[in-house]
MDAnalysis code that builds the backbone (N, CA, C; Angstrom):
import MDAnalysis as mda
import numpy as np

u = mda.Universe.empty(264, n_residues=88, atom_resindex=np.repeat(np.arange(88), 3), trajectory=True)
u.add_TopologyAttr("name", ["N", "CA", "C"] * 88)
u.add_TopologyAttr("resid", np.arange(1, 89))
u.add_TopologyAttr("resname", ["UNK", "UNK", "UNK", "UNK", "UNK", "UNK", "UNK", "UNK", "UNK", "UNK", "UNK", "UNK", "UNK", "UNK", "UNK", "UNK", "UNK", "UNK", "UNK", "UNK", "UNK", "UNK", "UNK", "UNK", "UNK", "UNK", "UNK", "UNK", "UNK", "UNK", "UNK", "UNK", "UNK", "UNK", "UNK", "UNK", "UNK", "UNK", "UNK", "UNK", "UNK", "UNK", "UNK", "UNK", "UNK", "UNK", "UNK", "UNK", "UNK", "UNK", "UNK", "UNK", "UNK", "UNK", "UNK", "UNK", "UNK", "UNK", "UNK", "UNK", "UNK", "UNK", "UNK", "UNK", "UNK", "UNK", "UNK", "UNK", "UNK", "UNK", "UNK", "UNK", "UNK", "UNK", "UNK", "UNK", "UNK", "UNK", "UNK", "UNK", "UNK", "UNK", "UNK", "UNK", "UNK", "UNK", "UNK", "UNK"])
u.atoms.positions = np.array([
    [-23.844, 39.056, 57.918],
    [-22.544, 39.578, 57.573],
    [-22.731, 40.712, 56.556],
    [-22.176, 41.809, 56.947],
    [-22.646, 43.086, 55.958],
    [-21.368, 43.166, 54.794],
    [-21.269, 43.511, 53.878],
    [-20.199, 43.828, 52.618],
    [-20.701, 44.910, 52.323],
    [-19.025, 45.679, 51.803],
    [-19.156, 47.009, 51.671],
    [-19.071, 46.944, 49.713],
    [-19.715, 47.543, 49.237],
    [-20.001, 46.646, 47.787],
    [-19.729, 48.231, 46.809],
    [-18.406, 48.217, 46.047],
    [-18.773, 49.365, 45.258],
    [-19.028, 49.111, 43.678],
    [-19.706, 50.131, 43.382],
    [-20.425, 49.745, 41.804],
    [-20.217, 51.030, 40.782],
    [-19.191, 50.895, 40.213],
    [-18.934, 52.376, 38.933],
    [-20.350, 52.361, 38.327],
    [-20.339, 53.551, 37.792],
    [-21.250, 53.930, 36.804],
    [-20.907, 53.910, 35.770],
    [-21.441, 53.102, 34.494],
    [-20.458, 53.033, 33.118],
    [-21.082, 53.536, 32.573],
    [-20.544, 54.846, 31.769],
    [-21.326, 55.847, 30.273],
    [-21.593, 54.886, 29.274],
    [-22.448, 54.270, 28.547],
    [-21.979, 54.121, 27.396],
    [-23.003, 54.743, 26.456],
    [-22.847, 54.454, 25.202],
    [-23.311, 55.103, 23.850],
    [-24.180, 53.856, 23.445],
    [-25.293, 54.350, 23.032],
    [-26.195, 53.242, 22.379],
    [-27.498, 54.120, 21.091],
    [-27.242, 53.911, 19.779],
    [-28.096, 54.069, 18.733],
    [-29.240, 53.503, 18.552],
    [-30.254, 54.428, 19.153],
    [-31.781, 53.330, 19.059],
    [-32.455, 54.437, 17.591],
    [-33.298, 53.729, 17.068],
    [-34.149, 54.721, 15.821],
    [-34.989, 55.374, 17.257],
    [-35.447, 56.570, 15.907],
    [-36.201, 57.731, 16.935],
    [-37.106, 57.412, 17.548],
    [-38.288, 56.308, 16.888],
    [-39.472, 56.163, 17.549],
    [-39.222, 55.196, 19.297],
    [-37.854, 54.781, 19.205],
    [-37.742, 54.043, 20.294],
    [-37.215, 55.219, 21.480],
    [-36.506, 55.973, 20.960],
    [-35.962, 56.931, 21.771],
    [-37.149, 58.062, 22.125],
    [-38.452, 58.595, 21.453],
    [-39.397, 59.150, 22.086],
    [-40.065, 58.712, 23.037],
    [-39.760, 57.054, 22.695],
    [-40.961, 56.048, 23.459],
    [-40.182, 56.462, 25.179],
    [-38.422, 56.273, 25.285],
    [-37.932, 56.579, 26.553],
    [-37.831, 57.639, 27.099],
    [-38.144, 58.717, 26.028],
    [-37.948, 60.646, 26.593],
    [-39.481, 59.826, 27.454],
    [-40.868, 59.600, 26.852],
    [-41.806, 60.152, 27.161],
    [-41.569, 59.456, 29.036],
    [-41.219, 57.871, 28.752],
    [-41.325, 57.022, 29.909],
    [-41.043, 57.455, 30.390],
    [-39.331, 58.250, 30.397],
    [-38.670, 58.862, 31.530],
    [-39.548, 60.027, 32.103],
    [-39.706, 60.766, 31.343],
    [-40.651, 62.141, 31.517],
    [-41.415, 61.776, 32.661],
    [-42.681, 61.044, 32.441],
    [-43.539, 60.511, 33.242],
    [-43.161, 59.800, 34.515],
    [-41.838, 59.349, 34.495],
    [-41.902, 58.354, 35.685],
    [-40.504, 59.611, 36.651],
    [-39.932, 60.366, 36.108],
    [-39.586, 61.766, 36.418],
    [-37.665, 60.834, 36.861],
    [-37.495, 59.871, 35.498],
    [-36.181, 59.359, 35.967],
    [-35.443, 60.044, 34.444],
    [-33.998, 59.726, 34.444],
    [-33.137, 60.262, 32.959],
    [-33.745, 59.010, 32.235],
    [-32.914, 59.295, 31.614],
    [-33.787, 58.728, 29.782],
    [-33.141, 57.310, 30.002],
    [-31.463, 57.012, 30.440],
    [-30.983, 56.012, 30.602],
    [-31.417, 54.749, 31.920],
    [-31.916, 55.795, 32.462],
    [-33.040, 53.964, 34.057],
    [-33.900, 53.962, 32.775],
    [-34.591, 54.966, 32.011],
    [-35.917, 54.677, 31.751],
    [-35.467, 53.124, 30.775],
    [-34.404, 53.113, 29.771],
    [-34.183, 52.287, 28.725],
    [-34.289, 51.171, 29.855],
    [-32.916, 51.053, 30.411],
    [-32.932, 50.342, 31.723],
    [-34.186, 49.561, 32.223],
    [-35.078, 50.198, 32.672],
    [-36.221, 49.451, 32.698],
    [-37.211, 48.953, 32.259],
    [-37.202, 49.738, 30.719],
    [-38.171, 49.124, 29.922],
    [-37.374, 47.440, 29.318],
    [-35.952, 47.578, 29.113],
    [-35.672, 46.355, 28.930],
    [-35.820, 45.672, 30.076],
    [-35.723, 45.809, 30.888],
    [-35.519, 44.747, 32.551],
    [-37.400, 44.576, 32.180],
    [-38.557, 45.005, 31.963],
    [-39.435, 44.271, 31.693],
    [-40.186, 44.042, 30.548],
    [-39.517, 44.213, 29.571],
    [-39.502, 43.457, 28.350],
    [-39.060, 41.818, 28.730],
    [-37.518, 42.007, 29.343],
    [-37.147, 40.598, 29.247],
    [-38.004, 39.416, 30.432],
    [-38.737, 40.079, 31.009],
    [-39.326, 39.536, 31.807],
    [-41.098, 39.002, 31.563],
    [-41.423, 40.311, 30.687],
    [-42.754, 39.221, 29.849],
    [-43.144, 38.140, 29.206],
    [-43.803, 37.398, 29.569],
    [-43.616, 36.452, 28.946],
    [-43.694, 36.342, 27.267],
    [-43.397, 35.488, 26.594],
    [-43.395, 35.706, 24.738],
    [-44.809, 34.729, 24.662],
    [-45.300, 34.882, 24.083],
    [-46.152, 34.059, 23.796],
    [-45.992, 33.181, 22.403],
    [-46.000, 31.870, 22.610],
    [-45.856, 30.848, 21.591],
    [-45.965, 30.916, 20.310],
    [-45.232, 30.926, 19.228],
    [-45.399, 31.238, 17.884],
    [-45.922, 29.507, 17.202],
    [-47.039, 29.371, 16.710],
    [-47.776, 28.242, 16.294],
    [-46.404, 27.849, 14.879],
    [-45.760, 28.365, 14.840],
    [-44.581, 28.619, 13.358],
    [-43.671, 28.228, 13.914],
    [-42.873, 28.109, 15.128],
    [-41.360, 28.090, 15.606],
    [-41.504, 27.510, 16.513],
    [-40.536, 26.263, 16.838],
    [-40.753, 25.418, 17.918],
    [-39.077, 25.351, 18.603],
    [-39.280, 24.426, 19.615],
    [-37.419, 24.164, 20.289],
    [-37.640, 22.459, 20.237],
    [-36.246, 22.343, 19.191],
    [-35.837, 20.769, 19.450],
    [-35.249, 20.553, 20.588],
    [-34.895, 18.980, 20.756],
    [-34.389, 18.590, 21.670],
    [-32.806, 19.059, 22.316],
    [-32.504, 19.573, 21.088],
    [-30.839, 20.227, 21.187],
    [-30.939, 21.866, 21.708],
    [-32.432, 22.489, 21.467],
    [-32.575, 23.688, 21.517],
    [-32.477, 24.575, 20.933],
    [-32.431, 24.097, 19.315],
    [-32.543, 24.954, 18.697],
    [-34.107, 25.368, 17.814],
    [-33.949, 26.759, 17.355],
    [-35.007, 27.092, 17.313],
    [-35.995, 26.468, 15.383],
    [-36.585, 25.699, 15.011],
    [-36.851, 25.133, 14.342],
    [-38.436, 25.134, 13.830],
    [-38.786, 25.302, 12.353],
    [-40.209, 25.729, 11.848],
    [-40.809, 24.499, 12.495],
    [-41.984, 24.622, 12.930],
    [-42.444, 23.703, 13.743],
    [-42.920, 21.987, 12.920],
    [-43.555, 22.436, 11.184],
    [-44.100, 21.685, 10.665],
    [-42.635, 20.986, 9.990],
    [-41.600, 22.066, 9.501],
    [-40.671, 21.595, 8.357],
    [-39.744, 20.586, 9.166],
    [-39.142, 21.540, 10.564],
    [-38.303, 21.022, 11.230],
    [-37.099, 20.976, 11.147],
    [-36.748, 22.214, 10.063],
    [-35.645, 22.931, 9.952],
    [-35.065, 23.812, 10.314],
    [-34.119, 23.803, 10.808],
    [-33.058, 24.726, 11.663],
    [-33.605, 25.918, 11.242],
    [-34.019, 27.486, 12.337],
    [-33.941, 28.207, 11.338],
    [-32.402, 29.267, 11.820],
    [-31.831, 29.394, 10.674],
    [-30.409, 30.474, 10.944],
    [-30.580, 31.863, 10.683],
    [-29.480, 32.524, 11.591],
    [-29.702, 33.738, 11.609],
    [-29.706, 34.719, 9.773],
    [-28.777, 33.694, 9.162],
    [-28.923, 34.081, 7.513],
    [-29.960, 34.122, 7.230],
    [-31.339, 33.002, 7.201],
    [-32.509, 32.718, 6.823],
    [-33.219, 34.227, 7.454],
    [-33.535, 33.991, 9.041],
    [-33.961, 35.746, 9.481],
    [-33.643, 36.437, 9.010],
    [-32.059, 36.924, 8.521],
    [-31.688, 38.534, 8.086],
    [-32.165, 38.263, 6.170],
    [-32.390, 37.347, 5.885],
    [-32.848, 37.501, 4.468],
    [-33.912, 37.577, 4.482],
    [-35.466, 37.322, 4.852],
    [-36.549, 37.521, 5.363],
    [-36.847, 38.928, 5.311],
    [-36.269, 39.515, 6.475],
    [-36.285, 40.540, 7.007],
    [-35.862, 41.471, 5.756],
    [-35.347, 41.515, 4.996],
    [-34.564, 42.399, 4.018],
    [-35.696, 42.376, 2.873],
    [-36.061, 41.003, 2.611],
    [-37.266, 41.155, 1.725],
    [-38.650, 42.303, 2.468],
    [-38.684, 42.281, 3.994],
    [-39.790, 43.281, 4.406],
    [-39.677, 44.921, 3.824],
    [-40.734, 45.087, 3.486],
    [-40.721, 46.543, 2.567],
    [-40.966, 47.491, 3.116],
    [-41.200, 47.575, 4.646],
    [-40.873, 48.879, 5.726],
    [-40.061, 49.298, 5.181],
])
């Protein structure tokens, strides 16, 4: 059974820092697509690599994400305070 299937094209606006946005001029460049498949596909296989296991962060039974030894929840407050202490 064939379907006739239509699909808009949606503009949107997205703020990446520069070094991420050279990384998609160059991809696109090279693979000879616009800059927007290139993002496009570098996320479509990003999300598809696998992560490899952090010996630090585990999943409870509920699914949440938890220090493996402490066994405490960790929250997105705990990450963004972390992160703020990093001196990049």
């Amino acid at each position: 059974m064939a379907r006739n299937c239509h699909i808009e094209s949606q503009r949107r606006n997205l703020n990446i820092e520069s070094d991420a946005y050279t990384i998609a001029v160059t991809y696109a460049g090279a693979k000879g697509i616009s800059i927007g498949a290139a993002v496009s596909e570098l996320l479509r296989r990003a999300e598809q690599a696998p992560q490899p296991p952090s010996p630090l962060l585990t999943t409870n039974r509920r699914g949440l994400l938890v220090k493996a030894k402490a066994g405490r929840v960790v929250t997105p407050e705990m990450v963004k305070e972390l992160s703020e202490d990093d001196p990049d």
